[in-house]
Kinemage of the C-alpha trace (Angstrom):
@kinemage 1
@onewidth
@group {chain A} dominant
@subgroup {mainchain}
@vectorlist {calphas} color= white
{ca unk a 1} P -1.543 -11.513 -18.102
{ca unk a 2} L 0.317 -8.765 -16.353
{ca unk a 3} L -1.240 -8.103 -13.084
{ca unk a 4} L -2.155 -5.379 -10.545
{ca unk a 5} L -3.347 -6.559 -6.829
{ca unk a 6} L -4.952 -3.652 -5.621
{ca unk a 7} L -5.167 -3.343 -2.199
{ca unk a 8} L -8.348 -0.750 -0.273
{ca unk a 9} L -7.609 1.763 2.783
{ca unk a 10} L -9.183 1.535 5.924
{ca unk a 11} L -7.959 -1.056 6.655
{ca unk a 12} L -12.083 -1.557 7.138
{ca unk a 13} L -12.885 -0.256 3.641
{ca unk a 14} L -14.431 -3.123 1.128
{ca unk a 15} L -14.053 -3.280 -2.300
{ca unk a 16} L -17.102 -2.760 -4.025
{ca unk a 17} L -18.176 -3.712 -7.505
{ca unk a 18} L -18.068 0.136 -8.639
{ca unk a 19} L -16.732 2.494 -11.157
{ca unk a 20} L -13.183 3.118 -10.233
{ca unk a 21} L -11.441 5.632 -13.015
{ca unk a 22} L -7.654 3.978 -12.076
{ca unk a 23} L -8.544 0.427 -12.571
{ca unk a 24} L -10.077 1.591 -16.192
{ca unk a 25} L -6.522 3.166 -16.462
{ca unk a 26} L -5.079 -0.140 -15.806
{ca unk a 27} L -7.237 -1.901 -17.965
{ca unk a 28} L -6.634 0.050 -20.748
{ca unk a 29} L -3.007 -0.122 -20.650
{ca unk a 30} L -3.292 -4.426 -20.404
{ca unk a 31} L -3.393 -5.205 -17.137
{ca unk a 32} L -5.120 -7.387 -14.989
{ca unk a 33} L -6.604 -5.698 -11.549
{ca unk a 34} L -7.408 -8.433 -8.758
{ca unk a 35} L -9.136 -6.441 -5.856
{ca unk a 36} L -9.082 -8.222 -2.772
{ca unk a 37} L -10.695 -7.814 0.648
{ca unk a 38} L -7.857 -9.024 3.000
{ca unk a 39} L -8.464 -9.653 6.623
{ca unk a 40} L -9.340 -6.668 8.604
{ca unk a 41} L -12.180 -5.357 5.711
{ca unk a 42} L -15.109 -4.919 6.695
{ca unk a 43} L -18.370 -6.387 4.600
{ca unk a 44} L -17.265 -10.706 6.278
{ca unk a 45} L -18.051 -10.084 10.103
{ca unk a 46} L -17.193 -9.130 13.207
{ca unk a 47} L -14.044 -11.679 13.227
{ca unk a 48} L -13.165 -11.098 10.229
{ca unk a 49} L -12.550 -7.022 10.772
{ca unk a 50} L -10.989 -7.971 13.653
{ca unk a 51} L -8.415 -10.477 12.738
{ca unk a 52} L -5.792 -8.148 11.603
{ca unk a 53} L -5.560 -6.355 15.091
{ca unk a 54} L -2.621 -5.577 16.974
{ca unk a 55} L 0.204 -9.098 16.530
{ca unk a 56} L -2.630 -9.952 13.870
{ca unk a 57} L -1.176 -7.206 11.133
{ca unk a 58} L 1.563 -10.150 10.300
{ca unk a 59} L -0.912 -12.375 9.277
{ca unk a 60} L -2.884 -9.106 7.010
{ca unk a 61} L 0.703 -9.102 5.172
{ca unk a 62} L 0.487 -12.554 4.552
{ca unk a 63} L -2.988 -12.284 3.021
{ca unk a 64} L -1.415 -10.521 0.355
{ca unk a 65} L 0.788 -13.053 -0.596
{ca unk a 66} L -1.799 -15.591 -0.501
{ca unk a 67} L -4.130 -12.917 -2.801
{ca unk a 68} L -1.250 -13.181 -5.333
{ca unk a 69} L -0.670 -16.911 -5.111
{ca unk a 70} L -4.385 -17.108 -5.880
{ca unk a 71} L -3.965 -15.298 -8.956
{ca unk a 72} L -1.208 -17.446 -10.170
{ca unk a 73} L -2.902 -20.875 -9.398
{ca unk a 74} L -6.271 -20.226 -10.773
{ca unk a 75} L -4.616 -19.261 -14.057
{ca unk a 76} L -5.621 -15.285 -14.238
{ca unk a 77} L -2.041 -14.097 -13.678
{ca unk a 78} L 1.772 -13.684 -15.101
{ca unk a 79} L 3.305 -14.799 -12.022
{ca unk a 80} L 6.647 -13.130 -13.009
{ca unk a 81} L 4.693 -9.765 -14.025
{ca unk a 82} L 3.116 -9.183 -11.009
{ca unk a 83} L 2.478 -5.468 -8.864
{ca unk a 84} L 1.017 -4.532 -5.819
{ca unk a 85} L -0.217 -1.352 -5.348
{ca unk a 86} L -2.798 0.285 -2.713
{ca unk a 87} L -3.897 3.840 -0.911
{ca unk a 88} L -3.574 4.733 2.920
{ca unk a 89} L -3.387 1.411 4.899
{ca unk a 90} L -3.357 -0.446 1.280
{ca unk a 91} L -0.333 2.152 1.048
{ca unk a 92} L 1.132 0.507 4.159
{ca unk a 93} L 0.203 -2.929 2.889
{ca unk a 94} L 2.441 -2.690 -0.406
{ca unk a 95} L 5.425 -1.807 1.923
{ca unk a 96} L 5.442 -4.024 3.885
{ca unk a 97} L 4.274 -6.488 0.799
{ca unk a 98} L 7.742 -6.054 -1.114
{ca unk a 99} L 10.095 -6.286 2.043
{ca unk a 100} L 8.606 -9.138 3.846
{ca unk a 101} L 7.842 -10.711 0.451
{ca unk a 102} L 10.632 -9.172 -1.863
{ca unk a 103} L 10.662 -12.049 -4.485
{ca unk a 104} L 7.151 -11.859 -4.892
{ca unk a 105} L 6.138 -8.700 -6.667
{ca unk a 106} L 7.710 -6.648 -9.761
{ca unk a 107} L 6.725 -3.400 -8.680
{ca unk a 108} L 4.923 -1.686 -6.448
{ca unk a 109} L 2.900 1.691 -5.635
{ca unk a 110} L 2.392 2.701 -2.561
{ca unk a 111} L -0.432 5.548 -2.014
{ca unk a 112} L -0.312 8.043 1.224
{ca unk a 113} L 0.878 4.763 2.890
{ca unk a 114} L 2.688 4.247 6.490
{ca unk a 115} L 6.182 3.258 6.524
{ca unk a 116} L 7.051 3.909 10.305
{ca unk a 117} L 4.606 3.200 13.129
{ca unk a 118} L 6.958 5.347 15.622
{ca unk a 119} L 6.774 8.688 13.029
{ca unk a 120} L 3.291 8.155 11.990
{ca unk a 121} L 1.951 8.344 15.482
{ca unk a 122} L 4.219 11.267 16.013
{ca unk a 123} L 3.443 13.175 12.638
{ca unk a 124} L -0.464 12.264 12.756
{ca unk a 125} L -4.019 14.195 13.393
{ca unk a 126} L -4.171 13.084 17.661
{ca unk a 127} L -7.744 11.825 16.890
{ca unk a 128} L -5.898 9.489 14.235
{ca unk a 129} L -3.614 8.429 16.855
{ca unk a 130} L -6.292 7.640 19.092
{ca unk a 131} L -8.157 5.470 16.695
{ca unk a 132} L -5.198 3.889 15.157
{ca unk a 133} L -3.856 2.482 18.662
{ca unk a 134} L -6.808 0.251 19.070
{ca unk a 135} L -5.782 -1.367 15.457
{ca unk a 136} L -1.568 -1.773 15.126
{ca unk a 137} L -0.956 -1.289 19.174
{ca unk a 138} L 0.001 2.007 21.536
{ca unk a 139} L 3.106 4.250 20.559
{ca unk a 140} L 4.546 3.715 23.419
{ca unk a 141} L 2.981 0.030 25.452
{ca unk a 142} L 3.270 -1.624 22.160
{ca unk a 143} L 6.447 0.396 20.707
{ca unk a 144} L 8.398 -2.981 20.249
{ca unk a 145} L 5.186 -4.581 18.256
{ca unk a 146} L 4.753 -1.596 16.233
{ca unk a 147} L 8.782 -1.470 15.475
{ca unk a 148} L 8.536 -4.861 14.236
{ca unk a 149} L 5.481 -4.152 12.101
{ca unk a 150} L 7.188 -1.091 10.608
{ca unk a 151} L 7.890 -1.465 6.526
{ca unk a 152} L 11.429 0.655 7.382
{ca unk a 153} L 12.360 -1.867 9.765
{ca unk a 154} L 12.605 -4.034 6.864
{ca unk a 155} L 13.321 -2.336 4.506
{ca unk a 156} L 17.549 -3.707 3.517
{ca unk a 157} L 14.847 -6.608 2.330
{ca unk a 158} L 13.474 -4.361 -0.258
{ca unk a 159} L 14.436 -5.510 -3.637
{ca unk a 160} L 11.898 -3.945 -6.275
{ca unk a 161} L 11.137 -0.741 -7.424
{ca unk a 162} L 8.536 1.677 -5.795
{ca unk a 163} L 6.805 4.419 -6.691
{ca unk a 164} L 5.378 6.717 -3.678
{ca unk a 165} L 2.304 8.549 -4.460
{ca unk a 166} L 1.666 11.604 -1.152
{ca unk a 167} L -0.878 15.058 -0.816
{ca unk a 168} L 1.549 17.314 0.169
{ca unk a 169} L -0.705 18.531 2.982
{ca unk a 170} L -1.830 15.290 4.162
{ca unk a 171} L -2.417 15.711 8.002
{ca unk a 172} L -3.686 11.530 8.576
{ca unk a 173} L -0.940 10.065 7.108
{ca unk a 174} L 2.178 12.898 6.676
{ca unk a 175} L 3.753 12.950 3.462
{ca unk a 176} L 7.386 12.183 5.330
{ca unk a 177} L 6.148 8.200 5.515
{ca unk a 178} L 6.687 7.811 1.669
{ca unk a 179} L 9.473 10.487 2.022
{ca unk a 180} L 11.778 8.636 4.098
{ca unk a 181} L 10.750 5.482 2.617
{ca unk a 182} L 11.681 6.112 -1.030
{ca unk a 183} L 14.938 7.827 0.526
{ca unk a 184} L 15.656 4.647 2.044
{ca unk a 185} L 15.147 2.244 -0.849
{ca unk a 186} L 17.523 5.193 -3.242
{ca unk a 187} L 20.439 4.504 -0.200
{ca unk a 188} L 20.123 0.713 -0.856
{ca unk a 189} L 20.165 1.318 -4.827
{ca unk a 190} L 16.669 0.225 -5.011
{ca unk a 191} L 14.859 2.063 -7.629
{ca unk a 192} L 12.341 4.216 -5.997
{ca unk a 193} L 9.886 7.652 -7.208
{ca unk a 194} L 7.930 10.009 -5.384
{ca unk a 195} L 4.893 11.967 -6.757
{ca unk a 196} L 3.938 14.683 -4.587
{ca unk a 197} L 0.799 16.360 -5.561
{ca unk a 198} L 0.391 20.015 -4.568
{ca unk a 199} L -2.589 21.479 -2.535
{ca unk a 200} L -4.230 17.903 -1.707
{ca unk a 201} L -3.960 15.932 1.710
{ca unk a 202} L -5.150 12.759 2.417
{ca unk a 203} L -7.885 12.575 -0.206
{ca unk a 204} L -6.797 13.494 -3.835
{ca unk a 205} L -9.602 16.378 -4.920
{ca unk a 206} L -8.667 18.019 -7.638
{ca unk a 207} L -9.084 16.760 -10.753
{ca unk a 208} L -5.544 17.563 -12.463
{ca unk a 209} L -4.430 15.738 -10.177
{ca unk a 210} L -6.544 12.784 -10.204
{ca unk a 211} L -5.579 12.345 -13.947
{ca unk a 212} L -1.670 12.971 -13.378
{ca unk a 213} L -2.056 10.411 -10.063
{ca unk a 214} L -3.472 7.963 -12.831
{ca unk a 215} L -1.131 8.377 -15.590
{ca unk a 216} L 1.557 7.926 -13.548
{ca unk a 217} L 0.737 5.033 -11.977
{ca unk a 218} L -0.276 3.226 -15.202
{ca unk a 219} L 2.816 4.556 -16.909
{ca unk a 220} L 5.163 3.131 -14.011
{ca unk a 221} L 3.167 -0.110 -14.253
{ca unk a 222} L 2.970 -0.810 -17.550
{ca unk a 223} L 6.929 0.021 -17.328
{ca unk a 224} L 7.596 -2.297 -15.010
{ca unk a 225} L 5.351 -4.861 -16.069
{ca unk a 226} L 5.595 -4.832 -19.977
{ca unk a 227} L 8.095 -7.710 -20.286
């Protein structure tokens, strides 16, 4: 079947066997959800939440690929219909997904995600900054790891569509990391959507805008994914 790797924020979120309204979205329009916990999740040790630190990340986008491959090989997945999609660091995980892996994935949807380690630093909440140095590497000690980790510095790679999902007040991750991502992918003839949802930030609250966040993701999947 058509399928959906979902990928969780945190990065030390874990997916949990709970009621999740999009996957039922997802479901219900015939697709497959696979809902990994990739290196750096928390819920598998010490190690394991550590293993995706600093030089580490590369590996993190390589779990991905290795989620999807296990899809294909146990039998549960189309692997010429398959998406990637995920929210805050899973948002960063999908972008980096389709340029360092651009063969691999049909679609994808990236969710309040980081596309630029240099303008996220610069554009986030200083306590963010704080925390996030001890995970991807100092703005400025580690600015050549960080570059190299960056979806935009990748991003001539990019080679299927992508649908940006942003709260247009979102203070942890600014909405100008999807911004300048899907204007990046249009430039290169890639195609690419934004959905900016008024008067939410990080966390989507409202719930007119939960529903239009899920329609529109299921409608661009099942899109993309159909045939």
């Amino acid at each position: 079947a058509p399928c959906v790797l979902h990928l969780h924020g945190g990065p030390e979120e874990q997916e949990r066997p709970v009621l999740h309204p999009l996957y039922l979205e997802l479901l219900g329009r015939g697709l497959d959800v696979f809902a990994p916990d990739v290196r750096g999740s928390s819920g598998h040790g010490r190690s394991f939440v550590d293993a995706d630190l600093g030089a580490g990340r590369f590996h993190a986008i390589d779990d991905v690929a290795d989620c999807a491959a296990h899809a294909v090989v146990e039998g549960l997945a189309d692997p010429r219909r398959l998406a990637v999609m995920g929210r805050s660091y899973g948002g960063y995980l999908v972008m980096a997904s389709l340029v360092w892996h651009p063969e691999l994935f049909r679609t994808g949807i990236a969710v309040c995600g980081m596309s630029d380690f240099a303008t996220f630093f610069a554009g986030t909440e200083p306590w963010i900054a704080q925390s996030a140095a001890h995970k991807y590497g100092h703005p400025e000690r580690d600015a050549e790891l960080l570059r190299a980790l960056s979806p935009m510095s990748r991003v001539d790679a990019l080679r299927a569509p992508v649908l940006a999902v942003h709260g247009e007040h979102d203070t942890n991750v600014p909405p100008g990391e999807s911004e300048q991502f899907v204007r990046a992918a249009r430039e290169r003839g890639v195609e690419a959507g934004l959905l900016l949802l008024r008067d939410e930030g990080h966390d989507f609250l409202r719930a007119d805008n939960r529903r239009l966040f899920r329609r529109t993701s299921a409608d661009w999947m099942e899109r993309h994914l159909a045939t």
